[in-house]
C-alpha positions in Angstrom: -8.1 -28.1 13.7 -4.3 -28.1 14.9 -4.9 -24.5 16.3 -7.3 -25.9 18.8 -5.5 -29.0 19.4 -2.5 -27.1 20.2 -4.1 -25.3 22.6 -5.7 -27.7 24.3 -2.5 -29.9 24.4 -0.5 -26.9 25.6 -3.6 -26.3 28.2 -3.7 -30.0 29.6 0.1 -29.5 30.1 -0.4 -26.6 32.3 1.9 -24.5 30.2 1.3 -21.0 29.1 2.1 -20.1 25.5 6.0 -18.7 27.2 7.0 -22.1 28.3 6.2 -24.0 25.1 8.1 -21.1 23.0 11.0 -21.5 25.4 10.9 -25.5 25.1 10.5 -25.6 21.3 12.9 -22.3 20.4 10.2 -20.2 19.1 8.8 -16.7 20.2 5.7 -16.5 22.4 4.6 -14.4 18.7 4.8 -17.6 16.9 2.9 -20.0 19.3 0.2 -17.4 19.4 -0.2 -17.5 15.7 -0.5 -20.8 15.5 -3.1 -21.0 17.9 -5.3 -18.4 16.1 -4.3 -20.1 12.9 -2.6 -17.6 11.6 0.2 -19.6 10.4 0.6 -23.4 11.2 4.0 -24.9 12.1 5.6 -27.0 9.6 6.0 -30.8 9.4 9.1 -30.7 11.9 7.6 -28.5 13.9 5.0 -30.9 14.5 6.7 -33.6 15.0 8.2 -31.6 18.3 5.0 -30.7 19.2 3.7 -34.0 18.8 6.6 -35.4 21.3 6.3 -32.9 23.7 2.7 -32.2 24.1 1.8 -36.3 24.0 -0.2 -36.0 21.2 -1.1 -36.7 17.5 -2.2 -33.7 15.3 -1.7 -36.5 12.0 -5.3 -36.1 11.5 -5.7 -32.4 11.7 -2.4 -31.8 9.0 -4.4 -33.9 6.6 -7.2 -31.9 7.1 -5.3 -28.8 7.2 -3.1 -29.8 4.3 -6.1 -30.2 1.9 -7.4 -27.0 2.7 -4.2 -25.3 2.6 -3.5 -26.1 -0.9 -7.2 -25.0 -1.7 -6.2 -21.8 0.3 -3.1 -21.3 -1.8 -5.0 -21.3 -4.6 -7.2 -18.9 -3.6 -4.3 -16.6 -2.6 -2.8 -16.8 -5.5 -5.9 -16.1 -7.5 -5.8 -12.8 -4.7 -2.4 -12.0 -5.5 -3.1 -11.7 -9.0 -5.8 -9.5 -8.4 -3.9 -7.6 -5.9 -1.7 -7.2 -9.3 -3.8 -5.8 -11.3 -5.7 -3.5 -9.1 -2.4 -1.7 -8.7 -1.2 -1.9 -11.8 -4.7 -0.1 -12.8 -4.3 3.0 -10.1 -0.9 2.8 -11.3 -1.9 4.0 -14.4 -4.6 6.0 -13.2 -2.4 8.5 -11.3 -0.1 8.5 -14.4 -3.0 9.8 -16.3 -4.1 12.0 -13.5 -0.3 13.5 -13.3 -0.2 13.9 -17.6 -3.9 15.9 -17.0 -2.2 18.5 -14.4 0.8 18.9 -16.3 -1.2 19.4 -19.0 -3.6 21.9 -17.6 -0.4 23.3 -15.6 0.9 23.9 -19.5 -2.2 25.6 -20.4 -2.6 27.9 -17.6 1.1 28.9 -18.2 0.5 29.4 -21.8 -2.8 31.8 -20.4 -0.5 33.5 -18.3 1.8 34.6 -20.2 -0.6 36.1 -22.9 -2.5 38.0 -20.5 0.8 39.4 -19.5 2.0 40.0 -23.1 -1.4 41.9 -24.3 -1.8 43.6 -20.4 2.1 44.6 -21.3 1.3 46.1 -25.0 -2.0 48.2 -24.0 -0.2 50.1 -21.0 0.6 53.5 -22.3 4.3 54.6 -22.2 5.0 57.6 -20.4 5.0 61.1 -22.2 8.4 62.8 -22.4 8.6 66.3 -22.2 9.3 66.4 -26.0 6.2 64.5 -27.1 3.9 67.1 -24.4 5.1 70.0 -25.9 5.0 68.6 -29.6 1.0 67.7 -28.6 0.4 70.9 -26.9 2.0 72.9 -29.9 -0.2 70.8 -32.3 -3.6 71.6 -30.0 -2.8 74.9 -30.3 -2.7 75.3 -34.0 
């Protein structure tokens, strides 16, 4: 695998991951991920490595290669997926935000009838007028 080759080239060199990023223009970052296969370096790329390191990694890119358009494939396929899945909470939370506004709606509507009816069966205060009308009538 060119991650291990890389290594071991950089390794036989005696350099640490610093002096190769320095000697290729790349960040210590980079080399790193290439050496954890994180990322491989592209055709050029190799090439300078190649050059500078004193070795062939011809062998490994084929490999590599092969399994990289396999893996493309499959990422893809996981994109795709990805896609979907959010497309699907997407429309979950819309449902989940037309249910509260809903039930916001409805507890509203509750509300404002409980104030209405808790409104129309308070009694009004009594003027004077009305007392001394009922007391007159009691009296009869």
């Amino acid at each position: 695998m060119i991650a291990e080759q890389l290594k071991k080239a950089r390794l036989a060199k005696g350099w640490t991951q610093k002096v190769l990023a320095e000697k290729i223009g790349k960040s210590i970052s980079v080399i790193s991920s290439w050496e954890r296969s994180i990322r491989q370096p592209n055709e050029e790329t190799m090439l300078i490595l190649s050059q500078l390191l004193e070795t062939s990694f011809t062998n490994a890119k084929q490999k590599q290669s092969s399994k990289k358009s396999l893996s493309s494939t499959t990422k893809k396929d996981n994109a795709k997926k990805t896609d979907a899945k959010k497309a699907n909470a997407k429309q979950s939370k819309k449902q989940v935000n037309v249910k509260k506004t809903r039930a916001t709606v409805k507890k509203e509507k509750v509300e404002k009838k409980s104030k209405t009816v808790s409104s129309s069966t308070q009694q009004k205060p009594i003027s004077s007028d009305t007392q001394d009308f009922e007391f007159l009538m009691k009296n009869e």
